[in-house]
N, C-alpha and C positions, 0 to 999 in steps of 0.2 A: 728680390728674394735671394736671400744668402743660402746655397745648398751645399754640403758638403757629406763624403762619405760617412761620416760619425751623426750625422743629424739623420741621414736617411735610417741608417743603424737603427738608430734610438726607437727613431719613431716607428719601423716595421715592426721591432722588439716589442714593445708596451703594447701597440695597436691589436696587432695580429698574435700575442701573448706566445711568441716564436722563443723555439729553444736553442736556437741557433741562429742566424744571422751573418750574413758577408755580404759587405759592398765595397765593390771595386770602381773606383774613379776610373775611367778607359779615356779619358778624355788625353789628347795623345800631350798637351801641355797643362793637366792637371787645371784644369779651367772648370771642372764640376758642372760640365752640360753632357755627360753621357757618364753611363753605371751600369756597372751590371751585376746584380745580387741573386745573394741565395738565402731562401728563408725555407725556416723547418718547422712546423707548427703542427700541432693537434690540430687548429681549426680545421687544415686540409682533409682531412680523415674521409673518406669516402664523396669525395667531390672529386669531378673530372677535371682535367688542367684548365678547364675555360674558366672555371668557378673559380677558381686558384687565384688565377691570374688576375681575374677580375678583384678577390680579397684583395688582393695588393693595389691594384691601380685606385680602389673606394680608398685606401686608407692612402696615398700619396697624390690624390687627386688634385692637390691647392698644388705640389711640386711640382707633377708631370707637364704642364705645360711649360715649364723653365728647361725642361731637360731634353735635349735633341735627341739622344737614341739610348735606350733603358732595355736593357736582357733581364730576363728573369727564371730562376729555374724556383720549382717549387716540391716541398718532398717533405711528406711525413714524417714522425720522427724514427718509424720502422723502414720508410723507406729511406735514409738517411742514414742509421745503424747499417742497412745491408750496402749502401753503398761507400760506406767508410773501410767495407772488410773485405773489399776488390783489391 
């Protein structure tokens, strides 16, 4: 399986219908086996960060096992505004 920071993009984007999106390749020779993103989404809306987390790993399920180590942070689109204005 071919993964790349732009496909992960894509697909958190459309899946999770996220208003925002970053993924960073961390992988230290850009070899696409570690990420670590940020998604902004409605869906998150009164869900706890497990729930969160869990939206993201159901929608990257077929990837995750390609990928050795994956950060995630996850934030509303309010909580997302209030942390842009830190």
């Amino acid at each position: 399986m071919e993964l790349s920071a732009e496909y992960l993009r894509e697909k958190l984007q459309r899946d999770l219908e996220a208003e925002h999106v970053e993924v960073e390749d961390t992988t230290p020779n850009r070899c696409a086996s570690s990420f670590r993103v940020l998604v902004v989404s409605t869906k998150f809306e009164g869900k706890p960060l497990l729930q969160r987390h869990r939206l993201v790993n159901t929608c990257l399920a077929e990837e995750l096992p390609h990928i050795h180590a994956f950060e995630q942070k996850t934030l509303t689109p309010e909580q997302w505004a209030h942390e842009r204005q830190k």
